[in-house]
C-alpha positions as CSV (number, residue, x, y, z in Angstrom):
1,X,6.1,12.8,-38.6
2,X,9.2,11.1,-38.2
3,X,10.2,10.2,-34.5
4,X,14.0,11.4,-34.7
5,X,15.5,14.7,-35.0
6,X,17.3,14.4,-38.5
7,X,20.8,16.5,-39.2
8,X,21.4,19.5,-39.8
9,X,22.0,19.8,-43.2
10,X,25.5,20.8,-43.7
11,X,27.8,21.1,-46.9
12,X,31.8,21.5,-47.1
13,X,33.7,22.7,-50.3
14,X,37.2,23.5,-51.1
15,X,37.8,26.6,-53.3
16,X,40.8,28.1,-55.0
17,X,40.9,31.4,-53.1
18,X,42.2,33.3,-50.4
19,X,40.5,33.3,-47.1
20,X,40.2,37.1,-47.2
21,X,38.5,37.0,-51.0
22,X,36.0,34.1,-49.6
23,X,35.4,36.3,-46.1
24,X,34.6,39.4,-48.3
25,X,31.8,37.5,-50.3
26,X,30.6,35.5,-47.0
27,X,29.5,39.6,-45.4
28,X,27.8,41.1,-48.7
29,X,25.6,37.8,-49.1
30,X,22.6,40.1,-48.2
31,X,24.1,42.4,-51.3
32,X,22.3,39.7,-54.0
33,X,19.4,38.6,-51.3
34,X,18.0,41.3,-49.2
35,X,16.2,37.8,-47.6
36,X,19.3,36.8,-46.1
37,X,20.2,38.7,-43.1
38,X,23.7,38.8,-41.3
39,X,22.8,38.1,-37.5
40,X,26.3,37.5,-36.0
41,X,30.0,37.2,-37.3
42,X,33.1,36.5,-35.3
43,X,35.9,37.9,-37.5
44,X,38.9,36.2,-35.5
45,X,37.3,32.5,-36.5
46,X,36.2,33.0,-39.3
47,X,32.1,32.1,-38.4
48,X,29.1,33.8,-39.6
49,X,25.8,33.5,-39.1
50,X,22.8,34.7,-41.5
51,X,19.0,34.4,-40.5
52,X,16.0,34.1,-43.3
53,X,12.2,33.8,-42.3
54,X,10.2,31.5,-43.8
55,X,6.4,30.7,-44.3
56,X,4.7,29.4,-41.3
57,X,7.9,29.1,-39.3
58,X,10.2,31.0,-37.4
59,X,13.2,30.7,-40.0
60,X,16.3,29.3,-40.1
61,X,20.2,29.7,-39.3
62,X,22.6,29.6,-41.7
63,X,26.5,28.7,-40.6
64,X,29.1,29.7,-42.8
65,X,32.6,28.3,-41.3
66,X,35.6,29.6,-43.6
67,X,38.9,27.7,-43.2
68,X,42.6,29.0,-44.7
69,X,44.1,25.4,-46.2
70,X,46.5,26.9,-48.1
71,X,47.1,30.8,-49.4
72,X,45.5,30.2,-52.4
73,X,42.9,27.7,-50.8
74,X,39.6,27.8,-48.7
75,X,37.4,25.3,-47.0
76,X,33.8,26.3,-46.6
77,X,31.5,24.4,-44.5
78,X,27.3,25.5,-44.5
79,X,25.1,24.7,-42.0
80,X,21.7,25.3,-41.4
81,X,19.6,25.4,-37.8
82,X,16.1,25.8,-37.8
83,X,15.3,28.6,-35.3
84,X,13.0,26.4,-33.0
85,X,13.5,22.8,-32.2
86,X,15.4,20.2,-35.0
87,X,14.7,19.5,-38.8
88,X,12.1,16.0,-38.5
89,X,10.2,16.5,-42.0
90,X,11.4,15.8,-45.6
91,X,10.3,18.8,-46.7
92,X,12.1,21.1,-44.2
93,X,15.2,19.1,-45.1
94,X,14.4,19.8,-48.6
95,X,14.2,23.8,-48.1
96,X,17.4,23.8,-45.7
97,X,19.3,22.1,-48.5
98,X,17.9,24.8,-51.3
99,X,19.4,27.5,-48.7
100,X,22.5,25.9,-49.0
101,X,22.6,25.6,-52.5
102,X,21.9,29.2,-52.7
103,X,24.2,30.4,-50.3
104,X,26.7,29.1,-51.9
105,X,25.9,30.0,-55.3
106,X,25.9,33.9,-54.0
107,X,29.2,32.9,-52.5
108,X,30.6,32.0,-55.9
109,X,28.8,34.9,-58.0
110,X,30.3,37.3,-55.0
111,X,33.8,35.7,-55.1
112,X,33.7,36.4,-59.0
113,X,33.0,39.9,-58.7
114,X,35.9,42.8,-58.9
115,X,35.8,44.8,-55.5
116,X,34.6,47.8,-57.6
117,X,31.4,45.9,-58.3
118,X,30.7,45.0,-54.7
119,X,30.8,48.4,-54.0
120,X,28.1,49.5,-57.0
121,X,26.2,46.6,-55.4
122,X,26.5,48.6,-51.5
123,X,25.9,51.5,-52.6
124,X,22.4,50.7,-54.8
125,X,21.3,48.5,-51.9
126,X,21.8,51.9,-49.7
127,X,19.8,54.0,-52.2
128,X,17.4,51.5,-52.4
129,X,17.4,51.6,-48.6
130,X,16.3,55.2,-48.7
131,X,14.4,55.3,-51.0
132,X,12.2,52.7,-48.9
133,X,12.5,54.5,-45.7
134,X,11.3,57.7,-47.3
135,X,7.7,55.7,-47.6
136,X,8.1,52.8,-45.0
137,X,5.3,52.5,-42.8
138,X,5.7,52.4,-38.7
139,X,5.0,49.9,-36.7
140,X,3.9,51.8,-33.7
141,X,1.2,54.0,-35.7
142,X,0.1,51.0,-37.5
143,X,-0.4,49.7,-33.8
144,X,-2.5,52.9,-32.7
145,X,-4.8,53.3,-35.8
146,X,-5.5,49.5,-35.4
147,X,-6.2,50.3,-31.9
148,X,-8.8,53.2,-32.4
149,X,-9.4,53.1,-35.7
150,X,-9.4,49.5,-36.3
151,X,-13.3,48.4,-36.7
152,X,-13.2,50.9,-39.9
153,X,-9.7,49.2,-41.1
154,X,-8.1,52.3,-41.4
155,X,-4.6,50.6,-40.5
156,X,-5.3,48.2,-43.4
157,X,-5.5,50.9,-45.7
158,X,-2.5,52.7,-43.9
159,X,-0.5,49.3,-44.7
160,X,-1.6,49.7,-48.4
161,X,-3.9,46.8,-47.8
162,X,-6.8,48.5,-49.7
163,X,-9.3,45.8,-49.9
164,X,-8.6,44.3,-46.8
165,X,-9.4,47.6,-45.2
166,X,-12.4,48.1,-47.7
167,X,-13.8,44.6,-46.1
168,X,-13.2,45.8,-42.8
169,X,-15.3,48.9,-43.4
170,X,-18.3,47.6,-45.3
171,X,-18.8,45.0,-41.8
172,X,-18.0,47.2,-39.2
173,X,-21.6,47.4,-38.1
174,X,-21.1,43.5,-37.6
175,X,-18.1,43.9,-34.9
176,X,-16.3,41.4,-36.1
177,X,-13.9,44.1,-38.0
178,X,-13.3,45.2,-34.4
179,X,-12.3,42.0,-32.6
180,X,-10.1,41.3,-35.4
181,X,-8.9,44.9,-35.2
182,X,-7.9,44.0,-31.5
183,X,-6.1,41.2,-32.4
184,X,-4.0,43.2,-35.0
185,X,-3.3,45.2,-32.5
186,X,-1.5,42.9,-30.5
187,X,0.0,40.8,-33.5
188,X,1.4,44.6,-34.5
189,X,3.1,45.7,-30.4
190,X,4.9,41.7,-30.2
191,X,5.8,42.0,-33.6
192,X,10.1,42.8,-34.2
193,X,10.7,45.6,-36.5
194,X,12.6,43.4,-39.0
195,X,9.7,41.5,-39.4
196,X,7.3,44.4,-39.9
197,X,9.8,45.8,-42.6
198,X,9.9,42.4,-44.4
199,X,6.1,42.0,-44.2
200,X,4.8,46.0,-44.9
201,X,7.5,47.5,-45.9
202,X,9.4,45.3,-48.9
């Protein structure tokens, strides 16, 4: 483990478009990556922040600075923030930097697009939207069944987690189904709802 904090990694690029054309591709990233999730913007300067969970960790930040440097052409700078504490692994470094190569790759691919396309691309992520809610489970009854009807893993096979909740229900008479239950329980009541969604119901 290396003993100092490394940089953020950051990027900067000049392109050959209008601020406004960049700032409309930098809000509909989450259009071509539903992974990617706008968490704050300030539209007076230009700064917008996008949040993406990753495996074992809290996530990251991802900065996206625009910067008018002539009509016809924009600066963009890309930085990413790990959630908790500072990049000190190789690794880490190594899946900031594919964030940023990806960002800006959606930027590019967005920037491209005719405004009429962009809006095909809302509107089917809406649908799509639906179309999930209409099946999506809760997060509070998945909390109750795993509460009184966890030993028998009936909130595994709510969650569509068939053979986990099969397991459950063949050592039930063990009580070990139970404990664990408990603990889903309270995994389920501190979890946020956008993590619940990204987990159970993508």
């Amino acid at each position: 483990m290396a003993v100092f904090a490394i940089p953020n990694p950051k990027k900067s690029l000049s392109v050959d478009f209008s601020i406004e054309k960049v700032r409309e591709s930098v809000k509909n990233i989450s259009l071509l990556n539903s992974k990617y999730k706008i968490q704050s913007s300030n539209e007076i300067f230009n700064q917008y922040t996008y949040e993406s969970y990753e495996f074992m960790s809290l996530g990251v930040y991802i900065d996206v600075n625009l910067n008018s440097l002539l009509p016809t052409k924009t600066e963009i700078t890309v930085e990413i923030r790990r959630k908790l504490g500072t990049f000190n692994e190789s690794h880490e470094v190594t899946h900031a930097n594919n964030h940023i190569v990806n960002i800006i790759n959606y930027i590019a691919k967005l920037t491209a697009m005719h405004s009429d396309d962009i809006i095909k691309l809302r509107s089917q992520q809406t649908q799509n939207i639906n179309v999930r809610l209409q099946g999506s489970k809760d997060k509070n009854l998945a909390a109750i069944l795993a509460f009184f009807l966890g030993s028998l893993g009936i909130h595994r096979f709510y969650l569509g987690q068939t053979l986990i909740g099969f397991l459950y229900l063949i050592f039930c008479w063990t009580f070990i189904p139970l404990c664990i239950s408990i603990i889903d329980f309270f995994a389920f009541i501190f979890m946020s709802p956008n993590r619940f969604n990204q987990k159970y119901n993508s």
